[in-house]
C-alpha positions in Angstrom: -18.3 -41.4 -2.5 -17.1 -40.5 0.8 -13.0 -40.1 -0.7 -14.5 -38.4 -3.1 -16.1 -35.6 -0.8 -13.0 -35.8 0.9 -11.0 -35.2 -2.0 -13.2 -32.0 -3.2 -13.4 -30.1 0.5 -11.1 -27.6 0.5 -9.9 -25.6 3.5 -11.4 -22.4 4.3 -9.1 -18.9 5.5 -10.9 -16.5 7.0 -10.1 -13.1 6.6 -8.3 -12.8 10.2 -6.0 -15.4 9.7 -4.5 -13.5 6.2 -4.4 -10.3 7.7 -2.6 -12.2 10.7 0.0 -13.8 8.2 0.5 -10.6 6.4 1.2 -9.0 10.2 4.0 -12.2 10.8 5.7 -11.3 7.2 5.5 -7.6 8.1 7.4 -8.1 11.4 10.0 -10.0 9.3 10.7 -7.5 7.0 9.3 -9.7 4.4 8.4 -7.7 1.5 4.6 -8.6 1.4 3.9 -6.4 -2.0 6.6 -8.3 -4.0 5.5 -12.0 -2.5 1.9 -10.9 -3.2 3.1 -10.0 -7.2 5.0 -13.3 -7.2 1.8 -15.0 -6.2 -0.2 -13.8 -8.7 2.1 -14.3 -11.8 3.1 -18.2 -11.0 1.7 -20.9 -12.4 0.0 -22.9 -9.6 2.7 -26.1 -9.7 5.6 -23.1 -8.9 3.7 -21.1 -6.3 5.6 -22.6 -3.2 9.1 -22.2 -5.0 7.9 -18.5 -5.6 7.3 -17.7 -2.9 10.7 -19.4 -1.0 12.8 -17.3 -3.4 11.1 -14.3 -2.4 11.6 -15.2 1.7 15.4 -15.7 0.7 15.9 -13.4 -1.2 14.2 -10.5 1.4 16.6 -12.2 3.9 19.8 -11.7 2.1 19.0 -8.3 1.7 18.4 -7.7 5.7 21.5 -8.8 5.9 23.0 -6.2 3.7 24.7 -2.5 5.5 22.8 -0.8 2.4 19.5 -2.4 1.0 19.1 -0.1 -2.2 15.6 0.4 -2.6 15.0 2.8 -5.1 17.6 4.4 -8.0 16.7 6.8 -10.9 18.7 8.6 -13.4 19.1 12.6 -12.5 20.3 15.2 -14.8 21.3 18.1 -12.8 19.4 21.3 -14.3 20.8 23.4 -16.5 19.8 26.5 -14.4 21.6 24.6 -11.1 23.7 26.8 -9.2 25.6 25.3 -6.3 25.9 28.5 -4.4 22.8 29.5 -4.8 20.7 26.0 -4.4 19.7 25.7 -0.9 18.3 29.4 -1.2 16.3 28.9 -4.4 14.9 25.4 -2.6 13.7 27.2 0.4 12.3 29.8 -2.2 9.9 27.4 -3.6 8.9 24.6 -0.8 9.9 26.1 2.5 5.8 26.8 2.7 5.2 22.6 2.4 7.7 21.8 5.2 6.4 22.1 9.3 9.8 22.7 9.9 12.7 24.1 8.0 15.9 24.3 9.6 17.7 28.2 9.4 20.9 26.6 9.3 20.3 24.7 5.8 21.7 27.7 3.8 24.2 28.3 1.3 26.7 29.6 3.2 26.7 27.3 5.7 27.0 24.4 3.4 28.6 25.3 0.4 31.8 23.1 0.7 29.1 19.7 1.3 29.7 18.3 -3.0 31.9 19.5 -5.5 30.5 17.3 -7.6 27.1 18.9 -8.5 27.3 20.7 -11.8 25.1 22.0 -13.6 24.5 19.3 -16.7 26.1 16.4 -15.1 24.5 13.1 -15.1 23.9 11.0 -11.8 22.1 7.7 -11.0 20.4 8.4 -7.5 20.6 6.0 -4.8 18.3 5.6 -1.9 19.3 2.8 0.5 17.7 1.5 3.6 20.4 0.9 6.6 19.6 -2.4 8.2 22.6 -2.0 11.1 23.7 1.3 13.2 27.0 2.8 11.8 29.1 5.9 12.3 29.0 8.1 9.1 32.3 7.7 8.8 31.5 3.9 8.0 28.6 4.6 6.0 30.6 7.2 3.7 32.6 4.2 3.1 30.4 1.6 2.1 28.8 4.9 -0.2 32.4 4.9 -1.9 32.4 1.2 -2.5 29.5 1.4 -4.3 31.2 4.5 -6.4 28.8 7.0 -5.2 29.1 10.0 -3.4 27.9 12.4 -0.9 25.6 15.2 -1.8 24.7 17.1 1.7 21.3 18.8 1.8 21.6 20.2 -2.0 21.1 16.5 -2.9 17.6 16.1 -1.2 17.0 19.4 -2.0 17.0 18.5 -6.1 15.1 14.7 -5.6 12.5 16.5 -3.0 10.3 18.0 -6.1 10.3 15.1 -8.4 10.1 12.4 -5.9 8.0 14.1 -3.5 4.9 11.7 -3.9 7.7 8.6 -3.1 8.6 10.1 0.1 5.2 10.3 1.2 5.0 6.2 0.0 8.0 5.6 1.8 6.7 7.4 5.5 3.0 5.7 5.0 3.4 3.1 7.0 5.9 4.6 10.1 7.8 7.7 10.3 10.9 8.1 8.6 14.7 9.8 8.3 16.1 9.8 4.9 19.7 11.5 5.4 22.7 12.9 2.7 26.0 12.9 4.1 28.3 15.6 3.6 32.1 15.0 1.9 34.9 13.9 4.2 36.5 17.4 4.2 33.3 19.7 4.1 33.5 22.4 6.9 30.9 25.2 8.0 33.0 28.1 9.0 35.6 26.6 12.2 32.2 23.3 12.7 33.7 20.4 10.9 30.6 18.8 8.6 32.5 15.4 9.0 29.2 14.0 11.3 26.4 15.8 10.0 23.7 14.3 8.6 21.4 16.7 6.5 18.2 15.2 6.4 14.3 15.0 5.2 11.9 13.5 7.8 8.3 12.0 6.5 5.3 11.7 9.0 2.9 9.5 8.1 0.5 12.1 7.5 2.5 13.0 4.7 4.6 16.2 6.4 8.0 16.6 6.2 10.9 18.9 7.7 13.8 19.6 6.6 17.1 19.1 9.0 20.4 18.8 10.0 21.7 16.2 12.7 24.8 15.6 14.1 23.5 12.6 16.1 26.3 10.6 18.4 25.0 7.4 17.3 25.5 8.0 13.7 22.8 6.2 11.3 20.4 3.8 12.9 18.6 0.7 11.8 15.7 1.9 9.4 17.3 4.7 7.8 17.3 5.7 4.9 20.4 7.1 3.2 20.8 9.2 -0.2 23.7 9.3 -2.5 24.7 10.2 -6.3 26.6 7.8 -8.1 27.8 9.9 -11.5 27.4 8.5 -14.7 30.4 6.8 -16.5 28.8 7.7 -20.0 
């Protein structure tokens, strides 16, 4: 009787200690949604080894320069104007943004992509940066991956179909996702070579739109945009 009512008790987790464990995995930049879906779809004999893969696998990505986190196909609208975009995208959202730099125009950064056309397909890549590096490194590793730069125009086209991401994305802390500009872009006699065009999300959901030229280049907990263009 007494193994037996040993056997049966089973140990009791109060609500503090499992918000306290999801706080640990937090800090660790464990991935608590995806262990949390991996939980609930294993069979009870594979829960542990679920759960390990998941720890690894959230490892070997914080050990990656770029951690893609999100990629969606784009087809660049018809009515897409390259000389023109910047202008047409403060137009129609300048009113949703708290602050909207005068210096994102179409003049200024019309030499950013020459690689936005109107029809062209793209699959768009938005990466978390999990060291500092220059933008000269990070334009890099963006070519290895056989993407390229797309300066402000790019956030400027994922802003209205992805807006309700980008709000996810700031939720939980403030964040910076930048768009580099080509290797050879200029703004009249400024070389564009460091400048980091960029959309900031406040956890209330706000955003501004900016450009940086920060000494430091991209920091850990970045995010960076880029277009990779479709081999079809």
């Amino acid at each position: 009787m007494i193994s037996n009512m040993v056997v049966s008790r089973r140990p009791k987790i109060n609500a503090s200690f499992i918000r306290r464990m999801i706080s640990l995995l937090r800090e660790a930049n464990i991935n608590v949604e995806n262990l949390l879906q991996l939980i609930a779809d294993s069979p009870q004999g594979r829960l542990l080894e679920n759960i390990k893969k998941c720890v690894n696998e959230e490892r070997r990505r914080s050990r990656l320069p770029l951690d893609e986190i999100l990629s969606f196909p784009c087809l660049v609208p018809r009515e897409y104007s390259h000389g023109e975009s910047l202008t047409r995208f403060s137009w129609d959202f300048e009113p949703e943004f708290f602050f909207f730099s005068e210096d994102l125009t179409d003049g200024n950064f019309s030499g950013t992509s020459d690689e936005l056309i109107a029809g062209h397909k793209f699959q768009v890549v938005i990466s978390r940066v999990n060291k500092q590096m220059s933008v000269e490194d990070c334009r890099g590793l963006i070519s290895e991956k056989g993407g390229i730069p797309v300066g402000p125009q790019g956030l400027a086209l994922i802003y209205p179909l992805h807006r309700d991401f980008l709000i996810w994305l700031g939720s939980k802390e403030p964040i910076s996702i930048f768009s580099l500009c080509k290797e050879d872009a200029v703004w009249g006699r400024l070389d564009l070579n460091g400048c980091m065009s960029s959309i900031f999300v406040m956890r209330s959901g706000d955003f501004s739109f900016t450009n940086n030229r920060r000494q430091t280049g991209l920091e850990k907990g970045d995010y960076i945009l880029y277009f990779v263009p479709d081999k079809v």
